[in-house]
C-alpha positions as CSV (number, residue, x, y, z in Angstrom):
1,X,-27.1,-110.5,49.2
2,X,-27.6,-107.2,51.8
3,X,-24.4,-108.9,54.0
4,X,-22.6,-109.5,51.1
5,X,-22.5,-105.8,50.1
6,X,-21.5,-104.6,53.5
7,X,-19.0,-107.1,53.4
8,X,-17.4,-105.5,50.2
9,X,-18.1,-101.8,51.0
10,X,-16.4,-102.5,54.3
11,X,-13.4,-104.0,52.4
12,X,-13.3,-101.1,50.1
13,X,-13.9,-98.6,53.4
14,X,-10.9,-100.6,55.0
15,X,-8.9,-100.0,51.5
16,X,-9.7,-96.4,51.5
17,X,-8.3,-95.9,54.4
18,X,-5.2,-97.5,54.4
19,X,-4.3,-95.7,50.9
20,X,-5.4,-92.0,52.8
21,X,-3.1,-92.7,55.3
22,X,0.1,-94.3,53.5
23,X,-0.7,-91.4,50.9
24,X,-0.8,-88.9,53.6
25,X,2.0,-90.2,55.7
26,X,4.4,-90.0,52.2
27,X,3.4,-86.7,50.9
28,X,3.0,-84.6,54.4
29,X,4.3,-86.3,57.0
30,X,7.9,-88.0,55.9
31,X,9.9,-84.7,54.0
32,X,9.5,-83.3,58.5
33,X,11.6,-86.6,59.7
34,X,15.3,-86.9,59.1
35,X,16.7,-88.7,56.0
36,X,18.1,-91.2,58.6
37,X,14.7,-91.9,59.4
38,X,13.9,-96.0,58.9
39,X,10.5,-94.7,57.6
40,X,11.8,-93.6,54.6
41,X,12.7,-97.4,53.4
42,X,8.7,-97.7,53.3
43,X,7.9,-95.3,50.6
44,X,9.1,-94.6,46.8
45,X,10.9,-91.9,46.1
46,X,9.3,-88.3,46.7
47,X,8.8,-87.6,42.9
48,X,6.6,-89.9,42.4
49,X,3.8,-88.2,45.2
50,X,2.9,-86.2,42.0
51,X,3.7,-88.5,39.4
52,X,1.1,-91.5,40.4
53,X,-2.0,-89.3,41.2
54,X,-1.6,-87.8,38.0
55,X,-1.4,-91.0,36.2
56,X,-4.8,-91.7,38.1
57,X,-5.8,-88.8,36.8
58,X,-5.0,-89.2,33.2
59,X,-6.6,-92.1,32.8
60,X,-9.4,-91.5,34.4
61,X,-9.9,-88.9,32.3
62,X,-9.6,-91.1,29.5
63,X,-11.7,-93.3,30.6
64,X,-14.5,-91.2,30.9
65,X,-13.6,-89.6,27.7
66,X,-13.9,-93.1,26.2
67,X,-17.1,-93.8,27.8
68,X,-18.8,-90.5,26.5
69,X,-17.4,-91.0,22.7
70,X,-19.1,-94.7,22.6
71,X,-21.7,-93.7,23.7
72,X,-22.6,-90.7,21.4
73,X,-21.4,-93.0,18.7
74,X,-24.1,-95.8,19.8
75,X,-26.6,-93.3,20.2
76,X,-26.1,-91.7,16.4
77,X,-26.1,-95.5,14.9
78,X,-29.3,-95.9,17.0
79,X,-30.8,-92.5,15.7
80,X,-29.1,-93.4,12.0
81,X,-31.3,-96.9,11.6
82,X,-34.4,-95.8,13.1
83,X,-34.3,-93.2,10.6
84,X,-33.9,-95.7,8.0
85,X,-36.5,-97.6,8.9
86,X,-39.2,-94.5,8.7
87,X,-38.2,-93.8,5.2
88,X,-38.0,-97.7,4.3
């Protein structure tokens, strides 16, 4: 099980990497080279530097937002039936 684990945080280490640098390259690096430039075939279109971590941004938000709500709501339906039982 312990190799196993390095084996995936390497892949996600690996992952990490290659999205800093593809992210890094788009957003810093490619509005310096010319338009002519053949590295500009590579990317999407310059709007969307903003656009996508923003997304990721949203719904993370959201997601966390999610996970908090369900879990005060579990927590009052727990604190709801014990109380039932007490006075049953």
């Amino acid at each position: 099980m312990g190799s196993s684990d390095k084996a995936v945080g390497g892949a996600m280490l690996l992952v990490a990497a290659f999205v800093f640098v593809y992210y890094t390259t788009w957003a810093i690096f490619l509005p310096f080279l010319p338009a002519s430039s053949s590295l500009h075939t590579i990317f999407p279109p310059r709007e969307w530097v903003v656009r996508i971590p923003a997304f990721i941004l949203l719904v993370g938000l959201a997601g966390i937002g999610h996970f908090v709500g369900s879990t005060l709501l579990k927590e009052r339906q727990k604190a709801k039936a014990k109380a039932r039982l007490r006075t049953a």
